[in-house]
N, C-alpha and C positions, 0 to 999 in steps of 0.2 A: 746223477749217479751212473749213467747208463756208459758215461765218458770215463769215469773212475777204472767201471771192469775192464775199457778196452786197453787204458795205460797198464793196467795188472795183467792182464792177458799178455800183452808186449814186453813186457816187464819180466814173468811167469815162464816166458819161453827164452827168453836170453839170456839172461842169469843164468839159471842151470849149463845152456850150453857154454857157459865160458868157465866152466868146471868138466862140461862132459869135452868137450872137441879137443882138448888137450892130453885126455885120455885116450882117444879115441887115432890122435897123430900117431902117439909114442906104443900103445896097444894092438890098434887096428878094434874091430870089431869079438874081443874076446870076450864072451858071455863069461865064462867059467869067473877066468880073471875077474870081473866087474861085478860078481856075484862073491867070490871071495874075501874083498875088499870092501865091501857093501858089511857084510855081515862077521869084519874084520874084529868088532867088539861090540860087548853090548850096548853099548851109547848108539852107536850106529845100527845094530841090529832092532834096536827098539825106534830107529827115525826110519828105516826099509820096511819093518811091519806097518808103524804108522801111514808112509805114503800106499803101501797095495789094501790095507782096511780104507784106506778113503780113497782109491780109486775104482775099487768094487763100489763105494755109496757112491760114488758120485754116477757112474754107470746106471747107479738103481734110478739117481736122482735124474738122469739126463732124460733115458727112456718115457719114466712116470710121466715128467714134469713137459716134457718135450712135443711127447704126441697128447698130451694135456692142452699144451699152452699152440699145438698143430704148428710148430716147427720142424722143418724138413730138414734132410741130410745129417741125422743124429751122429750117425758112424763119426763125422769128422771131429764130433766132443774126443770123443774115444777115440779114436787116432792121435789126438792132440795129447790125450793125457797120455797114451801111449810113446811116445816119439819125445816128447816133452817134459811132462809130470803131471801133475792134479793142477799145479801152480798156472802152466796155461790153459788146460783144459775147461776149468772150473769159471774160471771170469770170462773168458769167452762165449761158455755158453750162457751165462748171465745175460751179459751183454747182447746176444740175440735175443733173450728172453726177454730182457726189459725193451727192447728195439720193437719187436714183436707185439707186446703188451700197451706199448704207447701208440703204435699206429693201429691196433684194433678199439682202442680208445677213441684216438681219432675221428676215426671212420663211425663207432658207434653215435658221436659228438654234432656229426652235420646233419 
């Protein structure tokens, strides 16, 4: 499974940019613009609420779950989901998670 999140991770951050960098050529870095268009119809306004209510959980969940499971450099989940979306954010830090979880198994194993 732990291979699964790192394809979705990979996966998570590419897709989106080959919707964002196209905007980003012909725009430049317009927030206004990019928040306009985001919230252009309610179809759309209800998939922008959607991703910021799950990237505050996932922030709760990285935190908790992170210095829970004593994984270092949390900021970089949240960078990620920042820069990216939830889409890389989220399987990535999975993926540390479960990477994490298996070599403390490990260890606890010899």
């Amino acid at each position: 499974m732990q291979w699964l999140y790192l394809i979705a991770a990979i996966l998570g951050t590419v897709l989106p940019l080959c919707f964002f960098v196209p905007f980003l050529m012909t725009h430049g870095f317009d927030m206004p613009l990019f928040f306009r268009q985001l919230f252009q119809s309610q179809v759309s306004s209800a998939f922008g609420i959607d991703v910021f209510v799950s990237s505050f959980v996932l922030w709760l969940f990285v935190f908790s779950e992170g210095r829970r499971r004593g994984l270092k450099n949390l900021w970089c989940y949240v960078l990620c989901n920042l820069l990216f979306g939830v889409s890389s954010g989220l399987p990535l830090f999975l993926y540390f998670r479960e990477r994490t979880i298996k070599h403390l198994r490990d260890i606890s194993a010899v």
